[in-house]
C-alpha positions in Angstrom: 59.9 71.7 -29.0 56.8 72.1 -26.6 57.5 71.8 -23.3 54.2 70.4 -21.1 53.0 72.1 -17.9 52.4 68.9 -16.0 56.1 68.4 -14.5 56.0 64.6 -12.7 53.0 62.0 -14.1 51.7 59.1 -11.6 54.0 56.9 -14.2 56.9 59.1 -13.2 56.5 58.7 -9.3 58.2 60.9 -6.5 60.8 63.4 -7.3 62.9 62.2 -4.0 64.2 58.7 -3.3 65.1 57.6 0.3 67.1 54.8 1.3 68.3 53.1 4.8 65.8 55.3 6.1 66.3 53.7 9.7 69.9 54.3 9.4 71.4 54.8 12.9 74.3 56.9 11.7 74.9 60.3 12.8 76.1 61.2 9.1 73.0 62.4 6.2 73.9 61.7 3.2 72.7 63.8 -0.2 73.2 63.0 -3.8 71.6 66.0 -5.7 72.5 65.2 -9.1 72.3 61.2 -8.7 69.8 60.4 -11.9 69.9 61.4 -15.7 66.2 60.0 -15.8 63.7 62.8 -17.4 60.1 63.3 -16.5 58.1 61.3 -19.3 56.4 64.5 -20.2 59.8 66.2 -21.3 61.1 63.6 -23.9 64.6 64.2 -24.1 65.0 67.4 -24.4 66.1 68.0 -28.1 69.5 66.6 -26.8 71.7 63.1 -28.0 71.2 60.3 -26.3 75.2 60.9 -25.6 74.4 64.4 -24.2 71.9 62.6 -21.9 74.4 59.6 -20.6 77.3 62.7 -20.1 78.0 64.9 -16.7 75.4 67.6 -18.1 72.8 65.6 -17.3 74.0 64.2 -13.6 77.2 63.5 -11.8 78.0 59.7 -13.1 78.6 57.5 -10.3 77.7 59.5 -7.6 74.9 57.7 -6.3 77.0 54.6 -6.2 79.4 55.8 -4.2 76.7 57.5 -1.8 74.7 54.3 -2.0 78.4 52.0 -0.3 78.6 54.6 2.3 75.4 54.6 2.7 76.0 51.0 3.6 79.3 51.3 6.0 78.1 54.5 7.8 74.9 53.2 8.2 73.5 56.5 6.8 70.3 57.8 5.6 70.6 58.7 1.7 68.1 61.3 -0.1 68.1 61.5 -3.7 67.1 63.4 -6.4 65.4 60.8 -9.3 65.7 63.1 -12.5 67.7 64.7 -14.0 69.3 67.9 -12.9 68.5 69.2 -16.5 65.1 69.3 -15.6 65.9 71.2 -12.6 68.8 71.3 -10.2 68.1 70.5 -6.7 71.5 72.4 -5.5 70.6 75.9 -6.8 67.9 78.1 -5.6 64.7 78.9 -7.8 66.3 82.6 -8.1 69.8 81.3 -9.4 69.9 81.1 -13.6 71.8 77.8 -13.2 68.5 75.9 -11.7 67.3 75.3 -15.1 70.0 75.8 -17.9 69.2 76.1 -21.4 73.2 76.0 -22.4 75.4 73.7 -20.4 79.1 73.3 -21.3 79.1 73.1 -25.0 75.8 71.5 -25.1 72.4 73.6 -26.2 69.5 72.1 -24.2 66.1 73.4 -26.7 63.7 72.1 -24.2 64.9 74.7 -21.4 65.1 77.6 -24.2 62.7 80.4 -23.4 61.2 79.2 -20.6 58.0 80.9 -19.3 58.5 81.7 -15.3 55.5 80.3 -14.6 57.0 76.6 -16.2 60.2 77.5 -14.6 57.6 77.7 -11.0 56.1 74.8 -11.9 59.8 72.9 -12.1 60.7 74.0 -8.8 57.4 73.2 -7.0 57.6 70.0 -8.6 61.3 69.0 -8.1 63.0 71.5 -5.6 61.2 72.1 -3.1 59.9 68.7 -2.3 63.8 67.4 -2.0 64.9 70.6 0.0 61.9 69.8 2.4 62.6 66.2 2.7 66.1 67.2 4.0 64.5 69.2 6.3 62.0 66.6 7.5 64.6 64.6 8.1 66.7 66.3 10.2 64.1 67.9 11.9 63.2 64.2 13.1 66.5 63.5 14.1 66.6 66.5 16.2 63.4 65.8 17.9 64.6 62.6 18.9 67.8 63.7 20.2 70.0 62.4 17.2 73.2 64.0 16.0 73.1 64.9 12.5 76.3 65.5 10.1 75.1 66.5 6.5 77.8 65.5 4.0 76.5 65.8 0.0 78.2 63.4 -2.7 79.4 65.0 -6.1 81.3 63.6 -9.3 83.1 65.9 -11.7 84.6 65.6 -15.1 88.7 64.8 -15.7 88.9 67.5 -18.3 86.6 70.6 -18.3 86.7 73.1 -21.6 89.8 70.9 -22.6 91.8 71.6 -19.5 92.7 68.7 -17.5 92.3 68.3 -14.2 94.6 66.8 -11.6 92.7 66.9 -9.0 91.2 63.5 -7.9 89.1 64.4 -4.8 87.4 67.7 -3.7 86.6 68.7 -0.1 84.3 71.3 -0.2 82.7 73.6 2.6 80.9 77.1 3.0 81.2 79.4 5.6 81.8 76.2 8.4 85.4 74.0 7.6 85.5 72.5 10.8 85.2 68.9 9.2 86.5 69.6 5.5 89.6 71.2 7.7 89.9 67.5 9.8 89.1 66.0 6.6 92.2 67.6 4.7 94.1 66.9 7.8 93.5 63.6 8.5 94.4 62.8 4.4 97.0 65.3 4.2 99.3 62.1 3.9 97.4 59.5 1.8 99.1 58.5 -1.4 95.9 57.4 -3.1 94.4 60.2 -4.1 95.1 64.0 -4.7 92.9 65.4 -2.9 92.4 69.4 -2.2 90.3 72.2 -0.9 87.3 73.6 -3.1 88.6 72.3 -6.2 87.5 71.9 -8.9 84.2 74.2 -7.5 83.8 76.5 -4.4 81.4 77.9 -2.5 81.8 81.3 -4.6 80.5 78.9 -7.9 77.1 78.3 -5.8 77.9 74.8 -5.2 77.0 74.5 -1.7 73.6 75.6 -2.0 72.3 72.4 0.4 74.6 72.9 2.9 73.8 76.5 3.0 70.1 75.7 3.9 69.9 73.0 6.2 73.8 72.4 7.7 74.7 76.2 8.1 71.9 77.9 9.7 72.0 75.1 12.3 75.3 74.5 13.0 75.6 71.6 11.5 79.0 69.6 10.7 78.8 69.8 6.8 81.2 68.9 4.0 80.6 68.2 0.4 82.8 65.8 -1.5 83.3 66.3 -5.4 85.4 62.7 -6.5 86.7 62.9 -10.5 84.3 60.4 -12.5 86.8 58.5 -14.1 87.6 57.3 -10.6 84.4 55.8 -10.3 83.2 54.3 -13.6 83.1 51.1 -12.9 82.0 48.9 -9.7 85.9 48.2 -8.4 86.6 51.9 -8.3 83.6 53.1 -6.7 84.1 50.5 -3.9 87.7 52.1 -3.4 86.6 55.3 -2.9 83.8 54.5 -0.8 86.1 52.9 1.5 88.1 55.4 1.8 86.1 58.3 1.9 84.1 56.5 4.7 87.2 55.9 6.7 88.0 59.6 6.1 85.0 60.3 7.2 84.9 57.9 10.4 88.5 59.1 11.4 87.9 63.0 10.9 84.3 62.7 13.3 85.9 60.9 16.2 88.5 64.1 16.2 85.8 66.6 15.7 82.6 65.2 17.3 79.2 65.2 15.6 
């Protein structure tokens, strides 16, 4: 399969969505892997239409559950609009999982043998215009005296390499815990959902990419949430966990402070 130089068409639009862009909240939120959606230019990548509707292709339900708390935190929410099989916006250009041509058990043909001048190409057209986007933003906010709390929104599968996992909720961090440690606290009773530290990923798996650019070098309060997708399938669930990961949210910032 030929894969074509030209990344994003006009017909394709802009590689990063924004929405509430006036938000007033202090919190940012980011949804790297929110769209299975491929550049028209790339077909489908040799893969099933069932290999393109599963988690290799984008974290389902993700960007539902960013887009409620979006809505109760009055937040600005940035995007990614394709897939992260094209390229994924939460590794670096130098890291071999930015463009995979094997993911899970799946062969993707359309990433196999890749010159580095497409792989180039994929970042210029996809990476770097959502990593400066974050940046733009919070630059903004800084210049106008706005707090800013970056938090990024994640699913993951129930079973992975056919071990389950119990896990329901992941609170992530990098180098900075202060609010995935208030976080953990302040659920360190609920009854709703099992939630724990840097499972199922860590910061060792290069998972926190995002954070690691914009939150840590500026001392921001950062924390990335993973939630199990079988949690949030369908509309009911996602509002459940919305709720309560915004109250989680709401409760751990008036401990910590923005």
């Amino acid at each position: 399969m030929l894969v074509q130089s030209t990344v994003l068409t006009e017909a394709d639009g802009d590689p990063v969505a924004v929405e509430n862009g006036d938000g007033r909240g202090d919190v940012l939120l980011v949804c790297e892997h929110a769209s299975n959606r491929l550049p028209e230019n790339y077909g489908d990548l040799g893969l099933s239409a069932d290999a393109l509707s599963s988690h290799i292709a984008w974290d389902p339900g993700a960007l539902a559950v960013a887009r409620l708390m979006s809505k109760n935190l009055d937040a600005v929410l940035i995007h990614q609009r394709f897939s992260r099989l094209i390229y994924d916006c939460n590794r670096p250009p130098s890291s071999p999982a930015a463009i995979r041509d094997v993911s899970e058990v799946f062969r993707i043909p359309g990433n196999e043998n890749l010159s580095e001048a497409e792989k180039k190409r994929r970042a210029a057209a996809l990476y770097l215009p959502f990593q400066e986007r974050i940046g733009e933003e919070i630059a903004a906010r800084r210049e106008a005296g706005r707090a800013t709390v970056i938090v990024t929104v994640h699913s993951f599968t129930p079973v992975y390499y056919d071990t389950k996992r119990e896990v329901e909720i992941g609170i992530l961090h990098d180098s900075d815990s202060r609010l995935a440690d208030r976080m953990l606290a302040t659920a360190a009773d609920t009854k709703l959902y099992r939630i724990e530290r840097n499972e199922p990923y860590g910061a060792a798996d290069g998972v926190t990419h995002t954070l690691e650019v914009h939150a840590l070098p500026a001392g921001l309060l950062n924390v990335m949430i993973e939630i199990r997708n079988d949690l949030i399938e369908e509309e009911v669930g996602q509002r459940v966990v919305a709720d309560f990961l915004t109250g989680l949210l709401r409760e751990s910032l008036a401990t910590t402070g923005p």
